[in-house]
C-alpha positions in Angstrom: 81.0 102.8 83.0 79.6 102.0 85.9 78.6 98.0 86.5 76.5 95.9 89.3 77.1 92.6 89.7 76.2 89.8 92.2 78.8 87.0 92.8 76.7 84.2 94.0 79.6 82.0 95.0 83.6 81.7 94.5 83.3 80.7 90.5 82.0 83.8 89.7 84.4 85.8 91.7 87.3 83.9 89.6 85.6 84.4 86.5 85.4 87.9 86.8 89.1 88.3 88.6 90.6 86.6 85.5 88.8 88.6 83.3 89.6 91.4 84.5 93.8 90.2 84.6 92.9 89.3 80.7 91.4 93.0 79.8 94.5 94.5 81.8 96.9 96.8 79.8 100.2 98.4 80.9 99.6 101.5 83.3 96.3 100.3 84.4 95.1 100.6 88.1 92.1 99.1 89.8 91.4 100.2 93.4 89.5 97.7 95.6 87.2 98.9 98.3 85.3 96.8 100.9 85.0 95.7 104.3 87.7 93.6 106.1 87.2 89.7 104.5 85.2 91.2 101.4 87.6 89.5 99.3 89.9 91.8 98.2 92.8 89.9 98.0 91.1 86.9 96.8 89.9 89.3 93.8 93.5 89.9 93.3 94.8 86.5 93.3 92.3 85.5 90.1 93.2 89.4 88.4 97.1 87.5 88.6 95.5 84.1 87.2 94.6 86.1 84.1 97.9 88.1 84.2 99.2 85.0 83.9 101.1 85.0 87.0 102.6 81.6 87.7 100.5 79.3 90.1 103.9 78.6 92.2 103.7 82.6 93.1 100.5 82.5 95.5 99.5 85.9 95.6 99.2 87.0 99.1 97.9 90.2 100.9 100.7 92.7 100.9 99.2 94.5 104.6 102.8 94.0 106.4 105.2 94.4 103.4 102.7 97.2 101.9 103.8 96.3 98.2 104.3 92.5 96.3 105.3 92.0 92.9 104.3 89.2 90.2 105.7 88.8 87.1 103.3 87.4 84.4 102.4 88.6 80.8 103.0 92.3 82.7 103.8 92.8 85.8 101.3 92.9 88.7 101.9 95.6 91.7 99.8 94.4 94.5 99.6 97.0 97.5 97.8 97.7 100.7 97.6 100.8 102.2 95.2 99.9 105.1 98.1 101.1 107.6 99.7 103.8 106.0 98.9 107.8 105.6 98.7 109.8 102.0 102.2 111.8 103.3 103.7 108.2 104.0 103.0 107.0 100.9 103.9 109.8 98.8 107.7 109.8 101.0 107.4 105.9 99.8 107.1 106.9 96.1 104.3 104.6 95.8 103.4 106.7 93.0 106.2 105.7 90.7 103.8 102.7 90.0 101.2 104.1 88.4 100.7 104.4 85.1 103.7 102.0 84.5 104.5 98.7 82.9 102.2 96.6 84.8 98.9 96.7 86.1 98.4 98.2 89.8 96.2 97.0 92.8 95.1 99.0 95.2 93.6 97.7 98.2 92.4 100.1 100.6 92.6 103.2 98.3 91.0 105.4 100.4 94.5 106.5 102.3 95.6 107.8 98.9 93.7 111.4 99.7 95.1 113.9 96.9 97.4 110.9 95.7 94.2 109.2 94.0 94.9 108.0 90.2 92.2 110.4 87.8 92.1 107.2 85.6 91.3 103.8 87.6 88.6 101.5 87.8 87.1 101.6 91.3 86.4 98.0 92.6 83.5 98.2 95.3 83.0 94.6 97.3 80.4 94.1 99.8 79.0 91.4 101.5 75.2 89.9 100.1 75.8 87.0 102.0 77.9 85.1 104.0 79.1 83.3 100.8 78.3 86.1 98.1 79.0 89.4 97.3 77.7 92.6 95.3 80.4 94.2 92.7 80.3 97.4 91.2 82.5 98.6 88.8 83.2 102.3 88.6 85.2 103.8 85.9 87.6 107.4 86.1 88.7 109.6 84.1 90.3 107.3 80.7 88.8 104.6 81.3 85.2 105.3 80.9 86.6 106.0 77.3 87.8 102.1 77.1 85.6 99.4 75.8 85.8 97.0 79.0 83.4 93.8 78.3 82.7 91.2 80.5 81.3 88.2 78.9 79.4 86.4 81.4 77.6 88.6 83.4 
């Protein structure tokens, strides 16, 4: 599958976020790429809304502390890798994560190199606008065999 979409203003960027936290199963990964403010971890706060996360655990970007954890209907692993390198990560473990019990955010999956998860759907932000953005929605290896519906688009 491979999906454009324009986000003309916040709303739609929570819409799809939460839809995407709803469709989430166990072991899933989605990789977010985009420019620095392309709202990445904004994304990621609304994929936790429909995870359920708890509103009193404000999902934050992960860039100092590399990985956060939310527990909602499964858990959410939320990491940046904007300052590490493919060997750190893989002396990390950070590949224990995947495919596990929760669902697995990726921002800045580009340092993963050889480490890159076969099955994953690749989130692409960029700007339109100062206030919207263009979306595309790339899907590897199993999960172009999934049946992934958004309902508003």
């Amino acid at each position: 599958m491979a999906l454009e979409l324009s986000l003309n203003d916040l709303e739609q960027t929570k819409r799809l976020g939460v839809q995407l936290g709803e469709l989430a199963k166990p072991g899933d990964i989605y990789t977010l790429t985009g420019p620095l403010g392309a709202g990445k971890t904004t994304l990621t706060q609304y994929i936790g809304q429909g995870l359920g996360v708890p509103d009193e655990c404000y999902i934050t970007s992960p860039t100092f502390s590399l990985l956060h954890e939310y527990h909602g209907r499964i858990p959410l692993y939320h990491m940046d890798l904007y300052r590490l390198s493919s060997e750190e990560l893989y002396e990390l473990g950070f590949e224990d994560y995947f495919y596990g019990e929760g669902l697995t955010v990726i921002e800045w999956p580009d340092r993963l190199d050889e480490l890159m998860p076969e099955d994953r759907l690749e989130i692409i932000l960029d700007f339109s606008s100062e206030s919207s953005r263009t979306v595309f929605l790339v899907s590897h290896g199993d999960f172009k065999k999934r049946e992934f519906s958004l309902d508003f688009f």
